[in-house]
C-alpha positions in Angstrom: 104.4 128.2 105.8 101.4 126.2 105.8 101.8 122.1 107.7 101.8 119.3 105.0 99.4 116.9 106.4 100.7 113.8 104.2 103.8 113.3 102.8 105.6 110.3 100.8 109.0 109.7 101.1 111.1 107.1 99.1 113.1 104.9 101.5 114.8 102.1 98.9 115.1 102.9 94.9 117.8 101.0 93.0 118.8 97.9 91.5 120.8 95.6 93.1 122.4 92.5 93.5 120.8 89.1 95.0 123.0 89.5 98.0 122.3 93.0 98.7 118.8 92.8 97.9 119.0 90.4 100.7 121.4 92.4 103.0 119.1 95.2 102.4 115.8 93.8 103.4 116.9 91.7 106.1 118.3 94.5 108.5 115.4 96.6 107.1 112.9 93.8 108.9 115.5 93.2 111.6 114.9 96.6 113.0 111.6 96.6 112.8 111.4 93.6 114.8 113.8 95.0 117.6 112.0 97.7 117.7 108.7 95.7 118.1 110.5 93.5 120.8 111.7 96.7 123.1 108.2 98.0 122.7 107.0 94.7 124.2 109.8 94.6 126.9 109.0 98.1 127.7 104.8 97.2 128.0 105.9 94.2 130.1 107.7 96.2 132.5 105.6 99.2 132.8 102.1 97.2 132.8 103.0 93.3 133.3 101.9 92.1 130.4 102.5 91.9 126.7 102.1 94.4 123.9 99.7 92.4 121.7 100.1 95.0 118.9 103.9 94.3 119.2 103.6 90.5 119.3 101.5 90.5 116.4 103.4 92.4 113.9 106.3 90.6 115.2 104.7 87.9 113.7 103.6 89.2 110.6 107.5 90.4 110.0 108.7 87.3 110.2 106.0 85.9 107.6 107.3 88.8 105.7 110.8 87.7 106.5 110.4 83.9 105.4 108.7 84.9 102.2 111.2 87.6 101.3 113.7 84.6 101.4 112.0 82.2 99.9 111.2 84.3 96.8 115.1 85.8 96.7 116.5 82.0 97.3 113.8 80.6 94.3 115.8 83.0 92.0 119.4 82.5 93.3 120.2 80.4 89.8 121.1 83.3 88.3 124.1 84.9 90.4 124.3 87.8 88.1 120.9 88.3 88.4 119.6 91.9 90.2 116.5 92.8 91.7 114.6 96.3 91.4 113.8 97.1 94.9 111.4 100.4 95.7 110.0 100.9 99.1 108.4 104.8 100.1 107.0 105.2 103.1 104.0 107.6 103.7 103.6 109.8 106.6 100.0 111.1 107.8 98.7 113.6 110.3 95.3 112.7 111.7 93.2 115.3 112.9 
């Protein structure tokens, strides 16, 4: 069997309500941000400084974060509205 060397996998594919649209999104950024934060804790008590590769996509999650809201709360009117949500994630081996 020969190794894929790129693959795409679908992570999110439905239709859901506002609230959990929301749910959804949120803990999906909410890990990715705890994960970024142990990285950093870890680099800071292995080497004595920050991760700056951590730090800043911490930041650029929460940016994500604050817009993901914003855009969800701009269209909260509607209660019965749903949202199409699709995320895939695609995995690559360098050589």
């Amino acid at each position: 069997m020969s190794k894929k060397k790129s693959e795409t996998f679908t992570l999110i594919d439905g239709v859901f309500s506002l609230e959990d649209a929301r749910e959804i999104l949120m803990n999906l950024i909410h890990r990715k941000i705890q994960y970024h934060n142990i990285q950093n804790l870890s680099s800071l008590e292995r080497r004595g400084g920050h991760d700056p590769v951590s730090q800043n996509r911490i930041k650029e999650l929460e940016k994500t974060r604050r817009q993901i809201l914003e855009m969800l709360e701009a269209n909260s009117s509607d209660s019965d509205r749903e949202v199409q949500v699709n995320s895939e994630i695609n995995i690559t081996f360098n050589e």
